[in-house]
N, C-alpha and C positions, 0 to 999 in steps of 0.2 A: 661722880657727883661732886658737886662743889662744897659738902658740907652748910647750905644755908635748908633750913627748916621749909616743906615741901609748901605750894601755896596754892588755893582753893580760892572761888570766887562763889561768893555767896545767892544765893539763887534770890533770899526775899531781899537784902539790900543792896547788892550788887556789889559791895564792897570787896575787893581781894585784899586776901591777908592769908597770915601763917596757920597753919593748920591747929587749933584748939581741940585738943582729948582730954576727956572728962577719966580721971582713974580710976571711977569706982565701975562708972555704966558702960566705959571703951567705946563711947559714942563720939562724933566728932562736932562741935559749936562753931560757931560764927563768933568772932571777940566782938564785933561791933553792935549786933543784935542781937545775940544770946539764942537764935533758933540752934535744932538738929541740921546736919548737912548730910548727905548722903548722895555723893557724887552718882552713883551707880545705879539709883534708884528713887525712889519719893522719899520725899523727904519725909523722915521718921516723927511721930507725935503721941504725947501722951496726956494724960489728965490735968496736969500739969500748965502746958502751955497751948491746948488748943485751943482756948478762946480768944489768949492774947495772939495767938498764930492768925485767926479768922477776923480778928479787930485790924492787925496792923495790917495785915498783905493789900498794897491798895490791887494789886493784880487781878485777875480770874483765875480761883484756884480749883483745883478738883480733889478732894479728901474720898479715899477709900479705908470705910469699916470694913477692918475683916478680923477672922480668927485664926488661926493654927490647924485648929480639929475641925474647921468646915472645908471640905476637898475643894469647892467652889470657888471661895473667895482666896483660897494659897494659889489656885490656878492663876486669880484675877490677879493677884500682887505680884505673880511671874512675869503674867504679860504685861501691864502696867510698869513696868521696870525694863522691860524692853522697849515699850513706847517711850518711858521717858529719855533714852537715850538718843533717842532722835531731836537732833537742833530743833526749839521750839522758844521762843520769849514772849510766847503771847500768856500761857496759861502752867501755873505751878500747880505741883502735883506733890501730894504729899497722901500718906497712908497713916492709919492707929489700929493696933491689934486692941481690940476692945475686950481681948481674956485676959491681959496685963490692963484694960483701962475700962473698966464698968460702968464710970461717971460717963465718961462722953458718949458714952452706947445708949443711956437712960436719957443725957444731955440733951441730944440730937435727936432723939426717935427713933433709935435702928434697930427694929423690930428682927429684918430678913438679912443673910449676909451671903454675900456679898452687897454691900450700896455704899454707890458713889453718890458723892454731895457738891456738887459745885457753888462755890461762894464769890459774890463780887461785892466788893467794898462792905465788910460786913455781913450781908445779907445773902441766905438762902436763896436761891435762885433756879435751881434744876435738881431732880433727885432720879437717882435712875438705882433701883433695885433688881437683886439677880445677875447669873453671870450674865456680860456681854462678850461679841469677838472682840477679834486684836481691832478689826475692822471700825467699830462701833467705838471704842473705849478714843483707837483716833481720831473718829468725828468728833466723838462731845469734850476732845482737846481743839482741836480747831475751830468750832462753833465760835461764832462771833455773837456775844451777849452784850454786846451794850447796843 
């Protein structure tokens, strides 16, 4: 290794830069936009930052509520983490466990869990509740909404 600091390319700005870890949460940040990064997966959210997440993305994102202790929706956040690994720049993915984030569970409406939320430029736009397949979770990533 060459000794210089590892570098990630930001999914909501696109900016690359150095790798930002927070020391208390060992989460990893964008310096330029202050989101969660999670090369490996959706991108992580919490009570915190999920409005200003759903304000600024001008993209089509897809947010998955889920919990720990519901089998269904830890199934959904596995396969979902495997979709997102597949090259995709039309539509960002990002997840909140709603048993560390109550507010955006009440926020949102997310009565049933697993439910996916798709948002374009702010606005609610598709809700699909309950698990779906791997098959299904890849269609309503490639679905074209505008």
């Amino acid at each position: 290794m060459n000794g210089l600091a590892p570098k990630v390319t930001c999914p909501i700005c696109n900016t690359e830069s150095e790798i930002y870890k927070d020391k208390k949460t060992e989460r990893v940040y964008c310096p330029v936009c202050q989101f969660p990064i999670d090369s490996h997966g959706p991108i992580p959210l919490d009570d915190m930052c999920i409005a200003r997440f759903v304000e600024m993305v001008k993209r089509p994102m897809m947010i998955l509520f889920w919990a720990p202790w519901e089998k269904q929706s830890d199934e959904m956040l596995t396969i979902l983490g495997l979709e997102v690994q597949r090259p995709r720049d039309r539509m960002v993915v990002a997840a909140i466990n709603v048993a560390e984030n109550p507010e955006s569970r009440r926020q949102y409406g997310i009565e049933i869990l697993p439910t996916f939320v798709v948002f374009a430029f702010g606005r609610e736009i598709n809700r699909v509740v309950g698990a779906i397949s791997s098959f299904e979770i890849s269609q309503l990533m490639q679905r074209d909404f505008f």
